[in-house]
N, C-alpha and C positions, 0 to 999 in steps of 0.2 A: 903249564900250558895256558892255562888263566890268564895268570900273570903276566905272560906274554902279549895272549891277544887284547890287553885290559892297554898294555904299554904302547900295542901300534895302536890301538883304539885312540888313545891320548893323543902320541904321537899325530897320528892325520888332522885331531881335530885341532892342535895347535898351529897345522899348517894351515887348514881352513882359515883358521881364525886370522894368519897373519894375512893370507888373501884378501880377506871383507876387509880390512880398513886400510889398504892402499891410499894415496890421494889422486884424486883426479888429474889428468892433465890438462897444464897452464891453458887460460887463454891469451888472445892476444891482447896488446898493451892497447886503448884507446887514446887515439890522436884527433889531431885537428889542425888546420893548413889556412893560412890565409896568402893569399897574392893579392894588389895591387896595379891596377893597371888603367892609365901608363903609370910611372912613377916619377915624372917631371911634368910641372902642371903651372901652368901661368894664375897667376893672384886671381880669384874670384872663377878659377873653376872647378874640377870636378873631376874625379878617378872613379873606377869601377872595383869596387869591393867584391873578393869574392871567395868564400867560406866552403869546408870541406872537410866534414866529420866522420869520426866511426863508427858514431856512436850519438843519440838521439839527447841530447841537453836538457839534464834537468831543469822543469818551467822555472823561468826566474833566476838562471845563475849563467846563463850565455851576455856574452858583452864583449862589444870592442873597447881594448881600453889601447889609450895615451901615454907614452912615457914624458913626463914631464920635471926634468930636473932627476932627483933618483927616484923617483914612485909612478905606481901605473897607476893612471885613475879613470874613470871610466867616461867614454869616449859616448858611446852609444850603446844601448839598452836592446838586444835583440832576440824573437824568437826563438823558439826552439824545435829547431830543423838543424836535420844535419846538413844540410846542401843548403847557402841562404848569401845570397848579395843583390848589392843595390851601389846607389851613388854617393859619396860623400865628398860635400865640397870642401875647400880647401882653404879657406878664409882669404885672404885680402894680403897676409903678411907674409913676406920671402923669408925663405929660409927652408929648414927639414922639420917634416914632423914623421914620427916614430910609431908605429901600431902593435900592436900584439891582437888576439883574442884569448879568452878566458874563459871556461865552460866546466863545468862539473859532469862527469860520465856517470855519476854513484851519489848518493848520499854524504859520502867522503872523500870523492878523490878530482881534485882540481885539475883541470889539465889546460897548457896553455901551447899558441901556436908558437914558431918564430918568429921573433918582429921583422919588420918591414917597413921600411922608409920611402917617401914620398918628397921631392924636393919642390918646395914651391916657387917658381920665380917670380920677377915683376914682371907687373902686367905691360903686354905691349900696346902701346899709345902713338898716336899720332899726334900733334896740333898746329894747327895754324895760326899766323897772328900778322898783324898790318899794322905799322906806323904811320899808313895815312887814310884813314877811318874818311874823309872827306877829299875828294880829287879834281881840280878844272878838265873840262873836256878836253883831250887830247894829253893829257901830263900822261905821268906813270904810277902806278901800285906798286907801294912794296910791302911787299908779304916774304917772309918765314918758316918754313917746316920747322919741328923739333920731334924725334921720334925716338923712343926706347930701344930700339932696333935697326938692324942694318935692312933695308927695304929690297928686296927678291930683287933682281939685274929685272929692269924694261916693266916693273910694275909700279914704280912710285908716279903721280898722274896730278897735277892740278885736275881741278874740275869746277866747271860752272853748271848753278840751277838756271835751268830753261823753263819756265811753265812747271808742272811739276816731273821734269828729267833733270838730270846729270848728264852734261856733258862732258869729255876730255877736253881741256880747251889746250893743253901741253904737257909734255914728257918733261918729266927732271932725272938727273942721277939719284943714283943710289949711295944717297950718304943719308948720315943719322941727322947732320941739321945743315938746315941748307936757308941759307937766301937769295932771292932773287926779285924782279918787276915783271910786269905785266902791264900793257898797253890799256889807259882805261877808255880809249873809246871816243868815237864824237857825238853821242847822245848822253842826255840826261836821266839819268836813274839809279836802280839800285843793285849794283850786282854782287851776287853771291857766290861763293867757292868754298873748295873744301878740297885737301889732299886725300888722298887713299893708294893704299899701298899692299904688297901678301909680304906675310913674314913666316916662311918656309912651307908658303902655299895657303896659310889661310888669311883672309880677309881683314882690313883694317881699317877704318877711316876716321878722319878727323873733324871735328866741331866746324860748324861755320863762320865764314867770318864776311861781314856784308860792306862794303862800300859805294857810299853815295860819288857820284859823277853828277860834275853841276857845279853850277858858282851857288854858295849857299845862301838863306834869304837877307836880303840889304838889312843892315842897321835903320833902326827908326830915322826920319827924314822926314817926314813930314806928318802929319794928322794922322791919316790914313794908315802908314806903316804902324803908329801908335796903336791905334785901333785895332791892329791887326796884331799883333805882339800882346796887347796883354789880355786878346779873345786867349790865345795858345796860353799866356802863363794859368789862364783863369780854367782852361781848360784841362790844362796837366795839374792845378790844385785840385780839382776833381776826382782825376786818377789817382792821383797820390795818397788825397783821404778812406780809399777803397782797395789804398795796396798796391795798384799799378804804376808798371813805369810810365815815367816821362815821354811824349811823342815829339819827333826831330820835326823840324819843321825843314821843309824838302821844296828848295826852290821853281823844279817843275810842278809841284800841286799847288802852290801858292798862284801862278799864273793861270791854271786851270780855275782856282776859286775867283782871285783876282779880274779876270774875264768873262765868268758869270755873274757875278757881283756886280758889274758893270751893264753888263747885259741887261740885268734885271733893273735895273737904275736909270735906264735908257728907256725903257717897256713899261715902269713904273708897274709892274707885276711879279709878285714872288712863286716861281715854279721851280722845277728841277732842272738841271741841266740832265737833258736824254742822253745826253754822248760823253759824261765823266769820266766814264769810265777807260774809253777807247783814246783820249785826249791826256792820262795821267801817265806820267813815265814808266818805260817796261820795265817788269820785274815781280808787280807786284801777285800777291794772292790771295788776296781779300782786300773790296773797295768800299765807300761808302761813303754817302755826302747827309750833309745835314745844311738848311736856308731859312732863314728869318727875313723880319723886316719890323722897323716901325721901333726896336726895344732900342735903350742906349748901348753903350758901348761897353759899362759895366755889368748891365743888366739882362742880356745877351743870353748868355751860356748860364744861369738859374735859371733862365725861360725854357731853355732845351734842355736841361736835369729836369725839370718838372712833365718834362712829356714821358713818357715810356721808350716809344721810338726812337727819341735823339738821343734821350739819356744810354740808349744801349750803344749807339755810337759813340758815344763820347768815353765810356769804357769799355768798348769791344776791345779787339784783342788785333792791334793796328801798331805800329811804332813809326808812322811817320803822318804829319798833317800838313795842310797849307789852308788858309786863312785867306778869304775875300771880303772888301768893307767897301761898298759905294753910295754916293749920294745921288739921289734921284733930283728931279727938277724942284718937286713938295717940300727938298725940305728932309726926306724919311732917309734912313740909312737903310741900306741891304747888307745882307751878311751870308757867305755861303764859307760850310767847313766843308774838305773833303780830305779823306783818309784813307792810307795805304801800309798794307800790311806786306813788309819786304823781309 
């Protein structure tokens, strides 16, 4: 009877024993998601990243990585959150790029998203261009579009600056390049344009392009126009030595200077012309005159580098001048520059 109860005694505790060391049940498997959005992105912009774990990433092994060629390399360096996006842009060059992320749930176990592709297109552009940079009052402009895209029905638009507005000045079709003219006008000066367009609702526009209207300034002819030519050459070596462009010489500011110049040479008095400004061709958006008297005609424009004031005219930030040279009854020359920014 012993022997018995000694046997179930056994018995149970071998069954015990096989109880205590069960294994636990599994858990579940640790993931992580990545989406992209949008996933077609014009060159130089930007998609919304955005990450989705199960599990908290150990510091230092979470990363978006790149497929490039056959290896993934790593893209960007990120936190360790399980829930985590941001922006990343898209570079410059068309084509696909390919993502994954890559995270460690454990000390040992890597785990990675599906990848996800992103296609990048070219960027859409508009531009403008003109073959006749220089036009007589009353001729015609001709101008260009050229655009990377087909322009929305009833949004592609010339447009001219006003002061500082944009106006529509005409409707074109909707083609990717287009030519056409535009009326330049019976005054002198300087107008500007620019097209803009949506290309599936968003916004587009293109560079400007500026043309002078006006007979441009006469070829040397006499003393005077000498005088007056190589104040501007001596005046854009100026610029030049500091970097800056060249400034046009703009037949209605030449008459502006040309007329004070005289003025003052009449008056045998050197002052400002009060009304330069209201008197110089429309368009512009920044004026500014500069007036001597008494220096030679070489000697001129070193005498107005050496001031502060003129010398900031003479590199301010203008692309167009006009030159006045007159003789007074004495004997003295006068000199007036005036300049406009178009």
């Amino acid at each position: 009877m012993r022997k018995l109860l000694s046997g179930l005694v056994l018995s149970l505790s071998l069954v015990v024993g096989v109880l205590l060391v069960a294994p636990p049940p599994a858990s579940a498997a640790a993931t992580t998601s990545l989406t992209l959005s949008p996933t077609s992105v014009a060159a130089g912009g930007t998609t919304t990243v955005v990450i989705r774990s199960t599990f908290t990433p150990v510091a230092g092994s979470f990363r978006l990585q790149e497929r490039r060629g056959t290896q993934w390399v790593t893209a960007k360096e990120l936190p360790s959150y399980r829930n985590y996006g941001f922006e990343l842009a898209v570079g410059s060059t068309p084509g696909t790029r390919t993502f994954r992320v890559a995270a460690k749930a454990d000390s040992r176990t890597w785990v990675h998203s599906r990848a996800v592709s992103v296609t990048v297109r070219s960027a859409t552009s508009t531009a403008l261009s003109t073959t006749t940079a220089q036009v007589a009052r009353g001729g015609t402009i001709q101008l260009a579009a050229r655009s990377t895209f087909l322009p929305d029905a009833g949004s592609f638009k010339l447009q001219e600056k006003r002061g500082s507005t944009w106006s529509t000045v005409a409707s074109l079709p909707s083609y990717r390049n287009y030519g056409f003219t535009h009326p330049a006008g019976d005054t002198d000066g300087v107008r500007t344009f620019r097209t803009v367009a949506t290309s599936g609702g968003t916004w587009v526009g293109s560079s400007w392009v500026s043309v002078t209207v006006g007979t441009p300034a006469p070829p040397p002819t006499d003393e005077i126009a000498e005088a007056r030519n190589r104040i501007v050459a001596d005046t854009n070596a100026a610029r030049a030595r500091q970097g800056l462009p060249a400034l046009a010489q703009l037949s209605g500011i030449t008459t502006v200077a040309q007329d004070w110049a005289e003025t003052m040479a009449a008056n045998r008095r050197m002052e400002h012309n009060p009304d330069y400004a209201s008197q110089m061709p429309r368009g512009w958006t920044r004026a500014a005159e500069n007036v001597a008297y008494g220096y030679g005609v070489t000697s001129v424009v070193d005498a107005w580098m050496d001031s502060p004031g003129h010398r900031a005219n003479i590199l301010g930030d203008f692309t167009h001048i006009g030159v006045g040279v007159a003789k007074g009854s004495d004997g003295r020359l006068y000199y007036v520059q005036n300049f406009g920014k178009y």
